[in-house]
N, CA, C and O of each residue as an XYZ file, in Angstrom:
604
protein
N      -1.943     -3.975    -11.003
C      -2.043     -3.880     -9.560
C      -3.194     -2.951     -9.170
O      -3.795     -2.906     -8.096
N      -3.369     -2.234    -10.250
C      -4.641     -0.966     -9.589
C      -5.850     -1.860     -9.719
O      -6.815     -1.759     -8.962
N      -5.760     -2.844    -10.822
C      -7.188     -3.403    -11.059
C      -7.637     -4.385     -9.517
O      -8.676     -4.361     -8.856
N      -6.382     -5.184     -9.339
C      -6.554     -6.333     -8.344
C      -6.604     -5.001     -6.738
O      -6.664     -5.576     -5.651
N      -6.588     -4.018     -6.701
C      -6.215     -3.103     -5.163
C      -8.027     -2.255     -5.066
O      -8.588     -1.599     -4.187
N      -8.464     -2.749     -6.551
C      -9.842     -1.641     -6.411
C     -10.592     -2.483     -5.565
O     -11.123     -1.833     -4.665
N     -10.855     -3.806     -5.518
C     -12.191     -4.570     -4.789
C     -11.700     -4.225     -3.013
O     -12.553     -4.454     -2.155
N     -10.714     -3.838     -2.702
C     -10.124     -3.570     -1.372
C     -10.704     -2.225     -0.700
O     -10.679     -1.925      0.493
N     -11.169     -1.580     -1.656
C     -11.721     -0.354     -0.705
C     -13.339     -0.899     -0.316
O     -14.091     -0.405      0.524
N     -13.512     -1.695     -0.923
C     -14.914     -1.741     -0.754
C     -15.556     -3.020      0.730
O     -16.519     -2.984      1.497
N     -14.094     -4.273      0.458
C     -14.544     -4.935      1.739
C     -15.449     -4.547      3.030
O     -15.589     -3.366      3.348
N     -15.893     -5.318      3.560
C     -16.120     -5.393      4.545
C     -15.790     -6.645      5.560
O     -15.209     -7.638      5.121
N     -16.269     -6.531      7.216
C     -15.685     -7.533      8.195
C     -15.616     -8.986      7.656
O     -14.663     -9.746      7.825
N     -16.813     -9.277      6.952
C     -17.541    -10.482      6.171
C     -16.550    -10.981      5.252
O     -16.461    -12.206      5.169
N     -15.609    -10.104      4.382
C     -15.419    -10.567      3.284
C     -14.120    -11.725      3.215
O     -13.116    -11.629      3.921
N     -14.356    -12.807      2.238
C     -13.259    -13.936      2.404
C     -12.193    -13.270      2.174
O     -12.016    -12.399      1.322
N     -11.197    -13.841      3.236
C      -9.609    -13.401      3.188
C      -9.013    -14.070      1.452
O      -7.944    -13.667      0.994
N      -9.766    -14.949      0.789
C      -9.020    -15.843     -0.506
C      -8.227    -14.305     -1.211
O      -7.062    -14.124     -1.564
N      -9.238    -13.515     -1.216
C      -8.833    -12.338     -2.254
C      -7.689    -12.161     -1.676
O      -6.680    -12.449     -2.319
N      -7.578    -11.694     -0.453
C      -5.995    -10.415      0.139
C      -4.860    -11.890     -0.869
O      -4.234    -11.602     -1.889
N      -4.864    -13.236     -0.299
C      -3.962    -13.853     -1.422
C      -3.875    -13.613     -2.722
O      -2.775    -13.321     -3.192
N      -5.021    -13.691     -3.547
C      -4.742    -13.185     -4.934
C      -4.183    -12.313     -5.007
O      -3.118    -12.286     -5.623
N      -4.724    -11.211     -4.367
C      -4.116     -9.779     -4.248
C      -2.636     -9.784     -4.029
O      -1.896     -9.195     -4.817
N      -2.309    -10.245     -3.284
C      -0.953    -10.517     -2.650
C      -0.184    -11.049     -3.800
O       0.880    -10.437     -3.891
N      -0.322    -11.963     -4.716
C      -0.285    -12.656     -5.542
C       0.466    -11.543     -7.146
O       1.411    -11.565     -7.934
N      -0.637    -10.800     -6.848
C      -0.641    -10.005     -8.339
C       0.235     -8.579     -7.925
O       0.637     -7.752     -8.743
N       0.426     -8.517     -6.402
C       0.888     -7.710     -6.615
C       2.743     -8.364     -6.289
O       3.627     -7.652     -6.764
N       3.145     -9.527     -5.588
C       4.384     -9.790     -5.848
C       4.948    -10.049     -7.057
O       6.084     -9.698     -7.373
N       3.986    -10.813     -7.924
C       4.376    -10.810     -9.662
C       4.628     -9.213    -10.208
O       5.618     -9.069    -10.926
N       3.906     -8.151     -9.955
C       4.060     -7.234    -10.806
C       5.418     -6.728    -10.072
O       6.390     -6.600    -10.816
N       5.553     -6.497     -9.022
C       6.671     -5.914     -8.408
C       7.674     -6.434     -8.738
O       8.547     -5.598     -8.973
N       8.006     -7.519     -8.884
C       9.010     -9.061     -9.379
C       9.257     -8.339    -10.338
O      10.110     -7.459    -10.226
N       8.417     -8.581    -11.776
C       8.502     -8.188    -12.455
C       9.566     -6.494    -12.915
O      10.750     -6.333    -13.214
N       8.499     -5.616    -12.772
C       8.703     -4.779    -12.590
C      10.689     -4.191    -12.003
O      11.572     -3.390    -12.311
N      10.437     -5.103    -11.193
C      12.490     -4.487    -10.128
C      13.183     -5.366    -11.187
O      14.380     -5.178    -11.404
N      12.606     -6.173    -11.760
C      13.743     -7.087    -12.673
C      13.999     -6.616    -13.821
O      15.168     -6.506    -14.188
N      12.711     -6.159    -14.796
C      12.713     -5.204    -15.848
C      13.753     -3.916    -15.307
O      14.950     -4.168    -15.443
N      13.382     -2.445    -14.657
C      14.355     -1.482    -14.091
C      15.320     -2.137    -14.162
O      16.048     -1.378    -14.802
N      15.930     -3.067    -13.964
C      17.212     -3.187    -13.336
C      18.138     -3.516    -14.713
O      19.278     -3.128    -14.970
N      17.321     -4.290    -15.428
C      17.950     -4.453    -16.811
C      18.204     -3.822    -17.817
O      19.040     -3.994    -18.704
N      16.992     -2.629    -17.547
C      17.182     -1.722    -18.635
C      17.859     -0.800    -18.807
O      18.329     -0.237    -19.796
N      17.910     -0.594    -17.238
C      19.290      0.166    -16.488
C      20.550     -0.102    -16.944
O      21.120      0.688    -17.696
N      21.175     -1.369    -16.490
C      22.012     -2.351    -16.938
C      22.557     -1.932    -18.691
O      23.618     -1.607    -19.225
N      21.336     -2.137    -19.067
C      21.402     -1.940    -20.621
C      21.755     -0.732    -21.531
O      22.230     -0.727    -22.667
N      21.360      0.381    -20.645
C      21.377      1.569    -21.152
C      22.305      2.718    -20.664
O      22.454      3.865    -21.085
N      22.889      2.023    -19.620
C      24.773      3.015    -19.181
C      26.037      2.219    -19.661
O      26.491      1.115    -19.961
N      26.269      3.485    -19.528
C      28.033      2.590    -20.166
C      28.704      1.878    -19.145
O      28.898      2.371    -18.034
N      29.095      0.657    -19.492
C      29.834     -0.420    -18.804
C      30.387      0.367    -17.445
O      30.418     -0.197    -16.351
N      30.765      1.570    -17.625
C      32.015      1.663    -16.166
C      30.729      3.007    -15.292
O      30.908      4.139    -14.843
N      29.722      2.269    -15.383
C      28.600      3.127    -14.951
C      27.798      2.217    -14.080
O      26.977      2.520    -13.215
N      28.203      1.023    -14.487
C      27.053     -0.204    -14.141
C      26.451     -0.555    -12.551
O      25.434     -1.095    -12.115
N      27.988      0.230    -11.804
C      27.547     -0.251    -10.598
C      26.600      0.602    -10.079
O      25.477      0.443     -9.600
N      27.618      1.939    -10.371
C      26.589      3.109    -10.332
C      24.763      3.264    -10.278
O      23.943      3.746     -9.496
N      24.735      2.597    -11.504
C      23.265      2.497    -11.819
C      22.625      1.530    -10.673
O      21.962      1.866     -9.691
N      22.912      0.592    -10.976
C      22.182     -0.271     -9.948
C      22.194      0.302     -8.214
O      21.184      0.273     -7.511
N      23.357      0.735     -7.808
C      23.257      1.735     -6.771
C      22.312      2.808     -6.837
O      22.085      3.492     -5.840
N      21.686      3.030     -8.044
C      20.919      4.346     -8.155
C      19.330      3.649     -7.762
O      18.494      4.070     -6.963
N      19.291      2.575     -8.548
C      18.290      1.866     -8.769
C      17.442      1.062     -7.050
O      16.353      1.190     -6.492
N      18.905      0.148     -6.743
C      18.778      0.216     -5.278
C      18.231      1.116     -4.192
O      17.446      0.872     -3.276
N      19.032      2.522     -4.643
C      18.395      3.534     -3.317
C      16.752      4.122     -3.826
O      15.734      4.260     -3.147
N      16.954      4.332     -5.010
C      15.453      4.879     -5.186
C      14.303      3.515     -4.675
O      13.158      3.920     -4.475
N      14.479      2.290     -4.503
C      13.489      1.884     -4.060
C      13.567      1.887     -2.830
O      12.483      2.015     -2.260
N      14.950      1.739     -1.841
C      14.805      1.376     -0.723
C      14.116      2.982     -0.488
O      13.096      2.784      0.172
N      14.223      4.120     -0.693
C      13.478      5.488     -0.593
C      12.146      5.252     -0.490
O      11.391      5.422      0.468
N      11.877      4.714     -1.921
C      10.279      4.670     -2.377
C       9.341      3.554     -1.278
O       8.151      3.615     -0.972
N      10.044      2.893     -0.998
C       9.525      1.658      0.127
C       9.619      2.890      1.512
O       8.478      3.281      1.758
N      10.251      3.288      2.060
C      10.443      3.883      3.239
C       9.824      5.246      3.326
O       9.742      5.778      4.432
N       9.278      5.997      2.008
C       8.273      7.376      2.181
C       6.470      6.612      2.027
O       5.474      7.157      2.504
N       6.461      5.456      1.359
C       5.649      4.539      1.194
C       4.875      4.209      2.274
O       3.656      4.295      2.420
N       6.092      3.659      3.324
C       5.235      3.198      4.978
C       4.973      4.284      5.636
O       3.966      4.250      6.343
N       5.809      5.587      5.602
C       5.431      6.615      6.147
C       4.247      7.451      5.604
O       3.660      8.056      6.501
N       3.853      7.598      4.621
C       2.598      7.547      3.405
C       1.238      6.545      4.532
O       0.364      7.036      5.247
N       1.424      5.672      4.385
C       0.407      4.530      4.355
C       0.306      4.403      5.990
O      -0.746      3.945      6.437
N       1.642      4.894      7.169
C       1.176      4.862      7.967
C       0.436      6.248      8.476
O      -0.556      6.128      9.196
N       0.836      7.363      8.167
C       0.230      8.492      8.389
C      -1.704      8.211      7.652
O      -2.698      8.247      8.377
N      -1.728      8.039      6.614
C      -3.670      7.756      6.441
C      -3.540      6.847      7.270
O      -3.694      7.637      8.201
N      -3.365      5.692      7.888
C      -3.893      4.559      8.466
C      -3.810      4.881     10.233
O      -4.141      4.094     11.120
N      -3.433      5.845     10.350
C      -3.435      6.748     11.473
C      -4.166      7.798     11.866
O      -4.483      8.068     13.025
N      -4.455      8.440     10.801
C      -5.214      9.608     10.566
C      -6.521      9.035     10.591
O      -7.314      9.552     11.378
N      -6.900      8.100      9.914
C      -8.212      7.455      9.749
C      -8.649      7.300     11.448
O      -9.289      8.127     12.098
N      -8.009      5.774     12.013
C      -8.233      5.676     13.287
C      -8.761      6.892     14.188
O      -9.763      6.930     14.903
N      -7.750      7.918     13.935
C      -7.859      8.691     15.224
C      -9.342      9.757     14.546
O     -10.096     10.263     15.377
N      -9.517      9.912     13.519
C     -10.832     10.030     13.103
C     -12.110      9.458     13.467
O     -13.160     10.088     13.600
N     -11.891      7.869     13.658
C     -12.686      7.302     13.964
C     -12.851      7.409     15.662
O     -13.874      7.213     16.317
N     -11.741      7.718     16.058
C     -12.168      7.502     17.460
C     -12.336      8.795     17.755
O     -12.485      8.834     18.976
N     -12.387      9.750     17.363
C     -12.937     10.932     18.007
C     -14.750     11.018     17.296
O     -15.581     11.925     17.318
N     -14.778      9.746     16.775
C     -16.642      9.932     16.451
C     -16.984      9.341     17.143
O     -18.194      9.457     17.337
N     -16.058      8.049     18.222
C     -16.641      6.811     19.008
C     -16.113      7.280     20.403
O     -15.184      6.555     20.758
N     -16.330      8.003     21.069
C     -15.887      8.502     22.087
C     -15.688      6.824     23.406
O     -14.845      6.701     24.295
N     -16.502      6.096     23.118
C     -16.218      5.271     24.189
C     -14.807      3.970     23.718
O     -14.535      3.018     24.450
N     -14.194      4.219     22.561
C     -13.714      3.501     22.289
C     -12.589      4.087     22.215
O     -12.716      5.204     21.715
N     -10.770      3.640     22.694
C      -9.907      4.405     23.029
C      -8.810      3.323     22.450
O      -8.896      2.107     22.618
N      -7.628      4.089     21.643
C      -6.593      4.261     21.236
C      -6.201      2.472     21.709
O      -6.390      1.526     20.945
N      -5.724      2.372     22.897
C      -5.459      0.853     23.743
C      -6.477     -0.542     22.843
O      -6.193     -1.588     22.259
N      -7.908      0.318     23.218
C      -8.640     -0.992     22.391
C      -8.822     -1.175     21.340
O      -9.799     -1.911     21.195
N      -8.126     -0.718     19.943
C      -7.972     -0.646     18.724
C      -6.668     -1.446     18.757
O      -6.807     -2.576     18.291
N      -5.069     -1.063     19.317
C      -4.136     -1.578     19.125
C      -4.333     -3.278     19.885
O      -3.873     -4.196     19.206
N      -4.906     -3.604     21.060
C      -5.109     -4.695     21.184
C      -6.250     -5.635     20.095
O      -6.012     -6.789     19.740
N      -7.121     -5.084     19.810
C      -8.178     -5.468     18.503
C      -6.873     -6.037     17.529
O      -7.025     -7.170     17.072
N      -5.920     -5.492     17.275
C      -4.939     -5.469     15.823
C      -4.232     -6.709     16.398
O      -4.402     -7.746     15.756
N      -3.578     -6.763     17.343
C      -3.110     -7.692     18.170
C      -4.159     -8.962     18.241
O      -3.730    -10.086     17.980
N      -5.029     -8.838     18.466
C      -5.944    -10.235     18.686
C      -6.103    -10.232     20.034
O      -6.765    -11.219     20.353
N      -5.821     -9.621     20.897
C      -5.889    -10.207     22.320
C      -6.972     -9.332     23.054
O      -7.062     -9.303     24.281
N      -7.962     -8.469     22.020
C      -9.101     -7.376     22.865
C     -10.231     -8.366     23.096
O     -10.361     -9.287     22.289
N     -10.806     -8.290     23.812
C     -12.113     -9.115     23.969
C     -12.924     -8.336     24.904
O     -12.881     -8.167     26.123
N     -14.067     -7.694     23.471
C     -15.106     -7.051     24.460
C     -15.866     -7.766     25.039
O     -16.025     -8.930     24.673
N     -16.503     -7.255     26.058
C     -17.758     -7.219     27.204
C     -18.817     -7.319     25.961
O     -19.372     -8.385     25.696
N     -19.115     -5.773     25.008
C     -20.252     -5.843     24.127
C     -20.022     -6.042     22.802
O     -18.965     -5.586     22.367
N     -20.744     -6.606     22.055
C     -20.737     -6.688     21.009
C     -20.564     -5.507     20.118
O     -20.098     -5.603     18.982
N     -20.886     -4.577     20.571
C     -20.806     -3.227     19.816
C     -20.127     -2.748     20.045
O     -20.254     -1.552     19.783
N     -19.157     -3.064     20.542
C     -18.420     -2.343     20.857
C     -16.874     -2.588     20.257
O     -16.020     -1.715     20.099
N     -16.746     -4.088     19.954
C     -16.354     -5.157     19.147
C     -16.524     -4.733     17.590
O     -15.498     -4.814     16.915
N     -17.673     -4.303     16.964
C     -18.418     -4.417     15.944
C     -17.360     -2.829     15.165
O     -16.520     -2.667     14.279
N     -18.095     -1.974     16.185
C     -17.456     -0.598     16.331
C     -15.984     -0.263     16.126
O     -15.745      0.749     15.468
N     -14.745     -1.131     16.705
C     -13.401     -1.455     16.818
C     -13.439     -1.596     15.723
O     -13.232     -0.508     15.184
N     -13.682     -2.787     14.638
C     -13.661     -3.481     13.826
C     -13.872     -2.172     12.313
O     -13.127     -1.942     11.360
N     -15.186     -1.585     12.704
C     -15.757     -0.419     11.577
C     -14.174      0.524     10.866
O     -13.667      0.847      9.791
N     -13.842      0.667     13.055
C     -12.558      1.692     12.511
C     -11.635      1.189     12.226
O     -10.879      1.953     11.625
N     -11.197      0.040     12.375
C      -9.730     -0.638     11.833
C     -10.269     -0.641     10.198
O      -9.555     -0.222      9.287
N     -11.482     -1.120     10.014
C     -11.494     -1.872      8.263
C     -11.492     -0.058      7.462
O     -11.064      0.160      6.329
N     -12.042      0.961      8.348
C     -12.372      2.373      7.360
C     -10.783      2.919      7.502
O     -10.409      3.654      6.588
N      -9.736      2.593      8.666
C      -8.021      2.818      8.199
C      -7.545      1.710      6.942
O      -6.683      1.864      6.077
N      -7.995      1.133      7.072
C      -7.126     -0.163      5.466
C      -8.026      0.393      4.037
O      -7.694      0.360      2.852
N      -9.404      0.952      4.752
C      -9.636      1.325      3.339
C      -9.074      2.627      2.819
O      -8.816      2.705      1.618
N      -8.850      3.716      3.668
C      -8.038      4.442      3.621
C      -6.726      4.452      2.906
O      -6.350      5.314      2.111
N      -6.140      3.490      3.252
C      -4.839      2.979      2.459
C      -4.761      2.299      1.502
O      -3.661      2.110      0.981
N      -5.820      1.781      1.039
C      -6.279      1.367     -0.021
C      -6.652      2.154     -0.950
O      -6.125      2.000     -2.052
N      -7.429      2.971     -0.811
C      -7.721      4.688     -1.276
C      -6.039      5.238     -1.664
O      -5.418      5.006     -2.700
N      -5.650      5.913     -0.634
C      -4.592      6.086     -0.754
C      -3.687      5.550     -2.372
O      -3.406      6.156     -3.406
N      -3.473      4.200     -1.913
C      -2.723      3.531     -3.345
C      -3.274      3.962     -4.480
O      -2.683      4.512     -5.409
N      -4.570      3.675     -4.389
C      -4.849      3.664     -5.741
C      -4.507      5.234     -6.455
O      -3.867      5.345     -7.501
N      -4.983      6.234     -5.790
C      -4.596      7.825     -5.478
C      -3.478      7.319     -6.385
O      -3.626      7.297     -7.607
N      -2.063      6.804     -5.627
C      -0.897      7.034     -6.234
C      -0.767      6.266     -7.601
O      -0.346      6.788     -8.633
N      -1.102      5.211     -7.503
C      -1.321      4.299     -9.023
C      -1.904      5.767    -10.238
O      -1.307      6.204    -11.221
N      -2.884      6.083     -9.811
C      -3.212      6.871    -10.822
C      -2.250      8.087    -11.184
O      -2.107      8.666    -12.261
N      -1.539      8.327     -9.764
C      -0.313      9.683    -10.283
C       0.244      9.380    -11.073
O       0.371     10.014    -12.121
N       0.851      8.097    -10.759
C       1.827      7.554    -11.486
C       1.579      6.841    -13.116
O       2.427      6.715    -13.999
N       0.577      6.566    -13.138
C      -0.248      6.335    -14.770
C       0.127      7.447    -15.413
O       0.905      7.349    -16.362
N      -0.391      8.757    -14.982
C      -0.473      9.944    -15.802
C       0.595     10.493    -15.978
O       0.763     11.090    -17.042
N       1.364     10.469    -15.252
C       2.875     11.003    -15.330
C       3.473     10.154    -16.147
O       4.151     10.692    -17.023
N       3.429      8.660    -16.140
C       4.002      7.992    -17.520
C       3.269      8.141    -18.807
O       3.726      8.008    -19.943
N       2.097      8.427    -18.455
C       1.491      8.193    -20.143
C       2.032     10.187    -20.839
O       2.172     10.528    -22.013
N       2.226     11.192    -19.377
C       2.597     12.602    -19.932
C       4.014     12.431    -20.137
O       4.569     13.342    -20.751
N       4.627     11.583    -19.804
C       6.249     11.544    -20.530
C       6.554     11.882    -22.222
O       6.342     11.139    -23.180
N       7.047     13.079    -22.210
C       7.253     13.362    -23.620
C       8.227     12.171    -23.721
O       7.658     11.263    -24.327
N       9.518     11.820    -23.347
C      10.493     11.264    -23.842
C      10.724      9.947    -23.486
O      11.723      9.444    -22.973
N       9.741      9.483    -23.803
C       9.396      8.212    -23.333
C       9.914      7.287    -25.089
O       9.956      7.809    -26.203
N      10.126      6.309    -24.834
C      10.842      5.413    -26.321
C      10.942      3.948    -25.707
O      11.193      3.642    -24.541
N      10.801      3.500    -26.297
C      11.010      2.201    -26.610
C      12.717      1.825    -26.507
O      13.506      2.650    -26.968
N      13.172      0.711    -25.962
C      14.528      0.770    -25.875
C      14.410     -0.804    -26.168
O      13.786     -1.702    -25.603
N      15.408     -0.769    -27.468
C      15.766     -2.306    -27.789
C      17.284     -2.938    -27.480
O      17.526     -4.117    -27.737
């Protein structure tokens, strides 16, 4: 997922939407993956009168990890914006959220162009962001002393 999330910081307005599908793609397989593996190994590795337990454990840590995640991703993708609009003084809070919406339609082109700069420099932001965490999370598994193989 870090490999298919790196070409995302770099987009621009231009670039074909085909990728965000691939992207989209590689990252529902790994996640798939991934919650199905946890869940089994889980499964596998408590004692029978533990089982529900676990999966209850397993359950809340993602619904957690999903819900500090959007709050994560919406705080940079917020932070960015309001960055951007305190460099674009003529461009205001209203005409960014209608831009996102589809329903802004500038007068100037630049102004259009400008909207656009700061929405794509918040997604790259969050794109940034991920990868940031992909890499925490690499290093912290590869520094796991007690890490094993489980057959």
């Amino acid at each position: 997922m870090m490999l298919a999330y790196l070409p995302l910081i770099f987009i621009d307005s231009r670039f074909n939407q085909t990728i965000f599908f691939f992207v989209s793609g590689i990252t529902g397989v790994t996640l798939g993956i991934t919650i199905t593996m946890n869940t089994l190994v889980a499964q596998r590795i408590v004692p029978e009168e533990s089982l529900g337990t676990a999966s209850a454990m397993i359950t809340l840590g993602r619904t957690l990890g999903q819900t500090l995640a959007a709050g994560i991703f919406g705080l940079a993708f917020n932070m960015s914006l309001n960055s951007g609009l305190k460099k674009h003084p003529i461009i205001d809070q209203n005409m960014i959220n209608q831009s996102i919406k589809g329903v802004y339609q500038s007068p100037l082109v630049v102004d259009e162009h400008t909207i656009n700069q700061i929405i794509l420099t918040g997604m790259h932001t969050v794109f940034s962001v991920t990868l940031i965490l992909f890499v925490i999370v690499l290093i912290v598994n590869v520094a796991d002393q007690k890490r094993e193989v489980i057959k």
